[in-house]
N, C-alpha and C positions, 0 to 999 in steps of 0.2 A: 515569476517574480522579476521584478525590472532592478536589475543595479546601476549606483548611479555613480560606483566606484570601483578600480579591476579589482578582479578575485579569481581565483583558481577553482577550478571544481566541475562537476558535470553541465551539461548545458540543456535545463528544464525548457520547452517551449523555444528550441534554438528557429528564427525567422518566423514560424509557423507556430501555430498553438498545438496540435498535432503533431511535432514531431522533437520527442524526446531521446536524450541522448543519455542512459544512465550508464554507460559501461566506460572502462580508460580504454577500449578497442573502439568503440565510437564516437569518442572525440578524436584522438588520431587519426579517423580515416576523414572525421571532416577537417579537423586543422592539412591533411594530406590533399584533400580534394580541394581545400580553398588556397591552396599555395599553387595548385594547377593552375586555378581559376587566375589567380595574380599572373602569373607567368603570363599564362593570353594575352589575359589584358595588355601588358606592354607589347605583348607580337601584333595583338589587334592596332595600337599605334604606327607600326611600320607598313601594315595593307590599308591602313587609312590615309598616310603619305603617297604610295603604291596607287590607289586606286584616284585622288587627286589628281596625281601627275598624268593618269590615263584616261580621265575626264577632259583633263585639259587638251591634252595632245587632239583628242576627239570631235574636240569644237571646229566647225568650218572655216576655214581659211578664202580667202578671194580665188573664187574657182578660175573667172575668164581674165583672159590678157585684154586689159584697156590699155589703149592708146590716145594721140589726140586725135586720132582720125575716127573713132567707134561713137558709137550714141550712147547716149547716157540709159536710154531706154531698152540697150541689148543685152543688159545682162539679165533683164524680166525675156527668156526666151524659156522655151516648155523642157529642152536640153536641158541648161543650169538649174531650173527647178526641180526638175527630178533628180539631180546628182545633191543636191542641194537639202530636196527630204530628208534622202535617205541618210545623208550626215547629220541629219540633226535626228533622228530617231537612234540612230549609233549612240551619240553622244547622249540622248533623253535616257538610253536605258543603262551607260555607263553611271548616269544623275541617279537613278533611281539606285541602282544597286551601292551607292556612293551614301544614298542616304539613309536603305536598310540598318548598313555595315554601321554607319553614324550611332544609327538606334538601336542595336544591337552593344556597341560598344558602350552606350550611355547605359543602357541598361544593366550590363554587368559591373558599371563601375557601382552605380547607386547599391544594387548588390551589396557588392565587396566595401561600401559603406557601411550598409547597414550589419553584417558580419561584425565588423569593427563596433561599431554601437552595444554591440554587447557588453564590453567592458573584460570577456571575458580575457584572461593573458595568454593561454593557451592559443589562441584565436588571434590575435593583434600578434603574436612573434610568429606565426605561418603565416600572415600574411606579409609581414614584414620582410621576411624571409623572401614570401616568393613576389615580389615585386622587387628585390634585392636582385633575386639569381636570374630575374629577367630582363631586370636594367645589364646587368653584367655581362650577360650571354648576348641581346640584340640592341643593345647600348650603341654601339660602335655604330652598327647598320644605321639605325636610325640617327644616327648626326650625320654621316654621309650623304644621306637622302638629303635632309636639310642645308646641307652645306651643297649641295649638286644646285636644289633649288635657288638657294640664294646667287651663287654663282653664278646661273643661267637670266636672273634677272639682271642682276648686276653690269652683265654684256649688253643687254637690251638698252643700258643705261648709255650714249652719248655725251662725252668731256668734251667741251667746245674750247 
């Protein structure tokens, strides 16, 4: 039965149609198991900063030294394109593992959405809860990261 207002009580057909939760020891271990699940969630936040900033780093920079004396045609030589692959395959598979984690992370929040859709309270205060004690625990880190990043732009940036 779908509610379409909180209420306290067992959790008939919790996500699944199959899977019934009629005991107070089985709701507990899933309001326990979904407050885990919260807590990731916000740590999966700081390895998606983490893995950003090492995508980037990863991207190819100007291999050869130009001058005005070099041709404009010496940097297509067999040397620079081979040092030149192989940074862009580094970096393709830093991309790809960048956008696993993405989908991964999308995936448990929709989850941890649909938990919440329940209406049930039992369920909405653990997850409250643990998106609380994981903003609180990796809160800090994560404005750090953020604030590094901003900072690092910010130098890039030229006052004339």
């Amino acid at each position: 039965m779908m509610h379409m207002w909180y209420w306290f009580g067992y959790l008939n057909e919790f996500l699944f149609k199959e899977f019934n939760v009629t005991t107070t020891w089985g709701v507990l271990s899933i309001c326990l198991g979904l407050t885990a699940l919260a807590i990731v969630y916000e740590a999966m936040k700081i390895l998606q900063v983490f893995l950003r900033k090492q995508t980037i780093a990863s991207l190819p920079h100007e291999l050869s030294m130009q001058d005005e004396k070099s041709s404009l045609l010496s940097k297509i030589s067999s040397r620079y394109l081979g040092r030149s692959t192989r940074l862009y395959c580094s970096s393709y598979l830093l991309w790809l593992l960048e956008v696993f984690h993405f989908t991964i992370h999308t995936t448990l929040g929709y989850f941890l959405m649909l938990a919440v859709m329940t209406y049930n309270v039992y369920v909405n205060i653990a997850l409250v809860m643990g998106a609380g004690i994981g903003y609180f625990i990796l809160g800090p880190t994560l404005v750090e990261l953020n604030m590094a990043q901003y900072n690092n732009k910010r130098k890039d940036i030229k006052c004339l």
